[in-house]
C-alpha positions in Angstrom: -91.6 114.8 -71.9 -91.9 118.0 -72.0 -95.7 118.3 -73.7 -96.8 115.3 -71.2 -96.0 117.3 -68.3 -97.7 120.6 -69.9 -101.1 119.1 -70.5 -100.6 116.9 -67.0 -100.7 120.1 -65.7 -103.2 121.9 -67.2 -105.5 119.2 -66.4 -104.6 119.8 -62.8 -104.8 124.0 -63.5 -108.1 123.7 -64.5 -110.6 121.2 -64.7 -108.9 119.2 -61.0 -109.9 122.5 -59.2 -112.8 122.7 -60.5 -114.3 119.0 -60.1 -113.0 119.5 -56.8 -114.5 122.3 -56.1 -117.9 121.8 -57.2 -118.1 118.2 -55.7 -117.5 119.5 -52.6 -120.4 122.5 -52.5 -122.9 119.8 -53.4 -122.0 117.7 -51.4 -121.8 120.0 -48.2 -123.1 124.0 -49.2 -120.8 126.6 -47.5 -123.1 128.7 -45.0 -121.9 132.9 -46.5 -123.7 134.1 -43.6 -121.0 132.8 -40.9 -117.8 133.7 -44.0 -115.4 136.3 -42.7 -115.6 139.5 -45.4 -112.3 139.8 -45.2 -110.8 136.8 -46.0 -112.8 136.8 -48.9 -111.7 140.5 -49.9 -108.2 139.1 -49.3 -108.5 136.0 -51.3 -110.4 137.7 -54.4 -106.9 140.4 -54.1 -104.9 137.6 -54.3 -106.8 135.9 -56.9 -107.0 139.2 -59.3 -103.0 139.4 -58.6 -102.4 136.2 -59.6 -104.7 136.4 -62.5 -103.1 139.7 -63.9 -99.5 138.3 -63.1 -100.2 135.6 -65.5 -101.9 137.6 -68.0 -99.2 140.0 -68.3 -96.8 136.9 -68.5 -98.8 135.4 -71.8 -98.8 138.5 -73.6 -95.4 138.8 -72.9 -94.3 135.6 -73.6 -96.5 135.3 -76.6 -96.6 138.7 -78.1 -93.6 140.9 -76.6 -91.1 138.3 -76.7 -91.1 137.6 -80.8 -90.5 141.5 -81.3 -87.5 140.9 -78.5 -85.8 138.1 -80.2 -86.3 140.2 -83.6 -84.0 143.0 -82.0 -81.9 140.2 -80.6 -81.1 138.8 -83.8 -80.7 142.1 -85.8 -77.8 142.7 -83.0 -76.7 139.5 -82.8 -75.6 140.0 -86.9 -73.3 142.6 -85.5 -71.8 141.5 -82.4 -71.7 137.8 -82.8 -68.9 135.8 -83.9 -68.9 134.8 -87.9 -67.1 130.9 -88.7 -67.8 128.9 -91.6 -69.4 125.1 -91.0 -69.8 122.6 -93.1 -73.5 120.5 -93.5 -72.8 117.1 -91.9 -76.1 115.6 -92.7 -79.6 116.9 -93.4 -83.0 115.7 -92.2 -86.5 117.0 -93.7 -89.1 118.2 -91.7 -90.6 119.8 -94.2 -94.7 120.0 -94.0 -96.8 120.1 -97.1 -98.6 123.0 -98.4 -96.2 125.1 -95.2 -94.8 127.7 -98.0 -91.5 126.5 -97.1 -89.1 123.5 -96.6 -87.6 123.1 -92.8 -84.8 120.9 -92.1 -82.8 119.7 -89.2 -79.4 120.5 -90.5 -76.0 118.9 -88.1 -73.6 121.2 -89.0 -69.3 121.1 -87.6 -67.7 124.0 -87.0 -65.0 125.6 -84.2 -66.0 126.5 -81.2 -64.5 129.8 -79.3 -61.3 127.2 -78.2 -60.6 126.0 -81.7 -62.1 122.9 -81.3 -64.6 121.5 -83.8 -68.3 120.7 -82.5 -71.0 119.3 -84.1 -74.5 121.3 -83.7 -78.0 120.9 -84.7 -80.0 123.7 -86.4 -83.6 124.0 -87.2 -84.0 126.1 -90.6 -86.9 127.3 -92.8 -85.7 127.5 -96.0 -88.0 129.8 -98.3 -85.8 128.8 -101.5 -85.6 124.9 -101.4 -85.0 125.2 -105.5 -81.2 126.7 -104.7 -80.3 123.2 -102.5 -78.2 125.1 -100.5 -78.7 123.1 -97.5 -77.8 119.9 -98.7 -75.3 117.5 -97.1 -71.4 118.7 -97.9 -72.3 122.1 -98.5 -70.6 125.4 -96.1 -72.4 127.9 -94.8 -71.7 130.6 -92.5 -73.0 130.8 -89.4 -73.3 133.9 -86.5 -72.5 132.3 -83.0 -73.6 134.0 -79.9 -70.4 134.7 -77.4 -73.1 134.8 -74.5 -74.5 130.7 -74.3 -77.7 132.2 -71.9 -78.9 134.2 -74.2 -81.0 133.4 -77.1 -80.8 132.9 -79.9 -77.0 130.8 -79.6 -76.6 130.0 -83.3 -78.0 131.6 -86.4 -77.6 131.6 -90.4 -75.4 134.7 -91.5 -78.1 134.8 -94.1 -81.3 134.1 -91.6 -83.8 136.6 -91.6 -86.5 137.4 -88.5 -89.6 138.8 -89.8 -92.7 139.2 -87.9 -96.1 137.9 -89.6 -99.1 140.6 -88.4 -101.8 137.7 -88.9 -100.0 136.0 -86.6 -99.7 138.5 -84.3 -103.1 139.6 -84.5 -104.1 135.9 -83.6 -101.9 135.4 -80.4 -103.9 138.9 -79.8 -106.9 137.0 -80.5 -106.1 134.5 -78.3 -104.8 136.3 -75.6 -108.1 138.5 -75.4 -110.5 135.4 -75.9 -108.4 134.1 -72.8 -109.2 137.7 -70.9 -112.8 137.2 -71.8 -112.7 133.8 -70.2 -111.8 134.8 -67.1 -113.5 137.7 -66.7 -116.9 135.8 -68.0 -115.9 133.1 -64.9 -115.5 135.7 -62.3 -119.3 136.9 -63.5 -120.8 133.9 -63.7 -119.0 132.9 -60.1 -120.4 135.9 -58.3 -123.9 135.7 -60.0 -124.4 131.8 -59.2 -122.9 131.9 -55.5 -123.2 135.2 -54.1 -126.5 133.9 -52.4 -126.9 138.4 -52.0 -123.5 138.0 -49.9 -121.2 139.4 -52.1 -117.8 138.2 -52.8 -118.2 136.1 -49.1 -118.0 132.5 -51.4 -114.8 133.1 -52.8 -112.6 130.6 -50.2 -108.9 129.1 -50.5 -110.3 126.6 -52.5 -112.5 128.4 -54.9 -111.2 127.9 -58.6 -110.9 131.6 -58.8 -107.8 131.5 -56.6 -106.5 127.9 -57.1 -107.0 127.8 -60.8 -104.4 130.8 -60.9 -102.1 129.8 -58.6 -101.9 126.0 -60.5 -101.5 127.8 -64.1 -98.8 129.9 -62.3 -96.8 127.1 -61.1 -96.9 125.1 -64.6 -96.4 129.0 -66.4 -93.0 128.9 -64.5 -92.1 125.1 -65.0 -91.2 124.2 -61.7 -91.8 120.4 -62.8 -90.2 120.2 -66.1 -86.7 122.4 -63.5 -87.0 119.7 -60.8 -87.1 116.7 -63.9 -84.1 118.8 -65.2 -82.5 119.0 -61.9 -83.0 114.9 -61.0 -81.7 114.0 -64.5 -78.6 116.5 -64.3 -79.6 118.6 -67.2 -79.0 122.0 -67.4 -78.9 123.3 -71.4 -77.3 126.3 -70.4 -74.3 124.8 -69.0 -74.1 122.2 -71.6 -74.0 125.1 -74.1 -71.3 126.9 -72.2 -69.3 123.6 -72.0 -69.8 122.4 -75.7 -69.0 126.3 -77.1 -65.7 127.0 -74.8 -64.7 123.2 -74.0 -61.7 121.0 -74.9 -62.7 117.5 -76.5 -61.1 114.3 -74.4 -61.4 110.5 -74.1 -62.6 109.6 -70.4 -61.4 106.1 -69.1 -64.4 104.6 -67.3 -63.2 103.3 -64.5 -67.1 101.8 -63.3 -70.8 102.7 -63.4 -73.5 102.0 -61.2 -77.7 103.2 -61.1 -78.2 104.9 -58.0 -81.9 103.7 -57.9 -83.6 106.6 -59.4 -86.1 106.5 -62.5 -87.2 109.0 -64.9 -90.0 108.4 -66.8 -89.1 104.7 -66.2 -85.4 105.3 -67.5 -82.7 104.7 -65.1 -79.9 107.6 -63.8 -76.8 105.7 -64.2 -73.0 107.5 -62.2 -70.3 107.0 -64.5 -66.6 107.3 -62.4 -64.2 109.0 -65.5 -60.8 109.6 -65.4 -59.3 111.7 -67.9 -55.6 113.6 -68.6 -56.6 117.8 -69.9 -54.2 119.8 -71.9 -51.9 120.7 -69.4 -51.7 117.3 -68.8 -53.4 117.1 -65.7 -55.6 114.0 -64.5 -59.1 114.5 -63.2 -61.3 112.0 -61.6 -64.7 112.8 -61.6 -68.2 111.2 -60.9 -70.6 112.1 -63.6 -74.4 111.0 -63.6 -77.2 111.1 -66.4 -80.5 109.3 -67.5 -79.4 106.4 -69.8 -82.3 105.2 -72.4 -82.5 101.7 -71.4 -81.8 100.5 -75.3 -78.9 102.2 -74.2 -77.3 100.6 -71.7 -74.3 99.3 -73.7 -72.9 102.8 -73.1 -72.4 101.8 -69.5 -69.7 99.4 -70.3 -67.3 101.3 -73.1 -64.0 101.6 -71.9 -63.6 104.9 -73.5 -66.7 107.7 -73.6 -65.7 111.0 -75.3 -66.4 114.1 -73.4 -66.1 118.2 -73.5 -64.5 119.6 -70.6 -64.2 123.6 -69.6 -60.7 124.9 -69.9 -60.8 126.9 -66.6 -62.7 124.3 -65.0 -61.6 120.7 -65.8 -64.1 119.6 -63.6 -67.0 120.3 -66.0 -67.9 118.0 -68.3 -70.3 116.9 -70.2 -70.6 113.8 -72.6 -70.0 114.9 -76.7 -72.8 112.2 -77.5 -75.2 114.6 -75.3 -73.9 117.8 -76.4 -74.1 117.0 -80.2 -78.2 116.2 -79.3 -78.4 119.9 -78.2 -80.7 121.7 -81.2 -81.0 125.1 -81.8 -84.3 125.5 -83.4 -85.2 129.4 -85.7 
């Protein structure tokens, strides 16, 4: 869902704008002559903004960031709390010729109430010949007290280390992106300034609205507001699973309130359920159910992890045993 969306919008970044664009100056030339100068002055500002704002945000996100989770790790070996777990199962993901094996390892441990979870983890393993990821086998892990920050889980034994060719290639790519834009702001004011200067540039121009389009899908106000309609917040399902208290929900009913993502229906599930203080809650929980998967909506009994100091936050253990951590 989440790559579907990305290239969705980067066809409507880029090349919408721009068939948009172009169709309509054929079809109908602007007249520069009768432009205001300073709207166009104020619209090329904007654009340039916008343009170095998400700039600075690639090179950060691609180039910055990798030495920032390298510190964050290194700390996290100090600060973060040590338990052992034990290797549930093992899938390999390995790909050939790659140098290394990676596998999807589900692994049980405690959480930070002394209750044991169940947690995917994405690992590259550099010495598949010691098979010390196989099914059965305990490892110790490094959890993360702090469930917003990255990384949450890691390998006592993991080690960060930053590749320079691939750090000179994001640099590569970030600079061939520069050039790109900077080549299109050229060949923009050589092909349309009609000896007018910047007067062509309007609200409509891809200069400003192919920006503004990559801005939006940079921050992933699409993939937030599919998050937000299907209840999913991985944060909060972290901080649920890491400091929650396992219990069996009665389902008292369920029902779709009538909304669809990506052709999967949101179901409300009406849960009743007794904490450890022996306390019942009722509580109206809702979620996207895969429609193979509708069985779910008629169990008697759905386990779920609720917050200690906050009964009222649940989540399903089914959901919160999908979350992955990937290294």
């Amino acid at each position: 869902m989440s790559i579907f969306w990305k290239l969705f919008s980067l066809f409507y970044a880029i090349p919408f704008p721009m068939i948009i664009y172009y169709g309509i100056k054929s079809d109908d030339p602007p007249n520069l002559a009768e432009a205001n100068p300073l709207l166009a002055l104020a619209l090329l500002s904007l654009a340039i903004i916008l343009w170095v704002v998400l700039l600075a945000g690639y090179y950060k996100s691609w180039i910055l960031t990798v030495f920032a989770v390298v510190k964050k790790i290194e700390r996290l070996k100090n600060t973060g709390i040590k338990c052992e777990a034990v290797i549930l199962s093992q899938i390999d993901k390995s790909v050939p010729n790659a140098g290394y094996n990676t596998y999807v390892l589900n692994l049980s441990f405690k959480n930070f109430v002394g209750a044991y979870i169940e947690q995917k983890l994405t690992v590259n393993d550099t010495k598949p010949q010691e098979r010390k990821f196989e099914e059965g086998n305990k490892v110790e892990v490094i959890v993360n007290p702090n469930p917003k920050d990255y990384p949450l889980v890691i390998l006592s034994t993991f080690e960060a280390n930053i590749k320079k060719s691939v750090i000179l290639l994001f640099h590569a790519g970030w600079f061939a992106i520069l050039a790109l834009v900077a080549g299109y702001f050229y060949y923009a004011y050589q092909t349309e300034n009609e000896g007018m200067g910047w007067r062509f540039v309007t609200c409509y121009h891809p200069i400003v609205t192919c920006a503004a389009m990559l801005l939006f899908n940079n921050i992933n106000i699409i993939e937030k507001l599919f998050g937000y309609l299907a209840h999913q917040d991985p944060q909060n399902d972290f901080l649920i699973k890491y400091n929650g208290l396992p219990a069996k929900a009665a389902l008292i009913s369920s029902w779709q309130t009538g909304t669809y993502i990506n052709e999967q229906p949101m179901v409300a599930f009406e849960l009743e359920f007794t904490d450890h203080n022996h306390q019942k809650h009722g509580i109206t929980i809702k979620k996207i159910v895969d429609l193979l998967d509708l069985g779910s909506t008629r169990q008697k009994e759905i386990a779920i992890f609720y917050l200690q100091k906050d009964p009222k936050q649940i989540a399903f253990a089914s959901d919160l045993n999908e979350l992955n951590v990937d290294l």
